[in-house]
N, C-alpha and C positions, 0 to 999 in steps of 0.2 A: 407695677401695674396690677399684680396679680392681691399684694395686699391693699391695695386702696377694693379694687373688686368685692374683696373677702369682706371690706369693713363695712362698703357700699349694702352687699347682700345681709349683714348684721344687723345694721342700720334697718333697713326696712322689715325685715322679721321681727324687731324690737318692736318698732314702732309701729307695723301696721297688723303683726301679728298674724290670727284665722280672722279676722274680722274687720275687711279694709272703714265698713261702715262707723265702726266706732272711733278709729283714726281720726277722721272726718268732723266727725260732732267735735271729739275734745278740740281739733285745731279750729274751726268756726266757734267755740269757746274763746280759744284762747285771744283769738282776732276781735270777739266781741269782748271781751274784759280790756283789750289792748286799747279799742274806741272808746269805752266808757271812762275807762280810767284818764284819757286825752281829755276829758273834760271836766275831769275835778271832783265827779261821784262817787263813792263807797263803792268798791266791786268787787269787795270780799266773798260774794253770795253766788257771782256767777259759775265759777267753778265745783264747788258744791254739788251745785243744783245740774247742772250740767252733765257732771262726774255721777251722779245720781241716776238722773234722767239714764244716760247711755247704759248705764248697768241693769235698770230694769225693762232697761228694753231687750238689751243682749238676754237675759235672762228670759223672759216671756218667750224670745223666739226659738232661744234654744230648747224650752220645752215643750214649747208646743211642735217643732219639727222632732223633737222625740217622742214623742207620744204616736206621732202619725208616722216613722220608719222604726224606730227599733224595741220598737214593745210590741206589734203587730206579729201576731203569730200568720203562718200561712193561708186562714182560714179569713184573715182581716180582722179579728175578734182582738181588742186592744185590752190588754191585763191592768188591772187597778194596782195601786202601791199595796205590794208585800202578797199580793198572788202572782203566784210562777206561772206561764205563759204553760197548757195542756193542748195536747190535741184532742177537740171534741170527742165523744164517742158516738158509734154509729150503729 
């Protein structure tokens, strides 16, 4: 029991990772190429696009919640690329 558990908890950190949302899109992917391909269409494109799509959105969000918690200095004052975060002077 204890290694079905272990494989269980592997399983789901593979697969859903930090980011249950993108799990989610690739499986609704993969259910949507599973319908289209049921009917005899080309669905080479949907995974791609899909695989795409989830990446730049993974991406957008994880820099835009970096910008707004770990480059903020105490002051709220948000550093540009390649200036070090200072405490103002007073």
């Amino acid at each position: 029991m204890h290694r079905l558990r272990a494989f269980l908890g592997f399983l789901y950190d593979f697969v859903v990772g930090d980011d249950p949302l993108i799990a989610v899109v690739i499986v609704l992917a993969l259910a949507v190429t599973a319908a289209i391909a049921g009917s005899g269409a080309a669905v080479w494109w949907v995974m791609p696009t899909a695989v795409l799509a989830a990446l730049t959105f993974s991406v957008l969000r994880a820099s835009s919640r970096g910008a707004s918690k770990s480059q903020r200095s105490p002051d709220g004052v948000v550093a540009t690329s390649g200036t070090p975060l200072r405490a103002p002077r007073r």
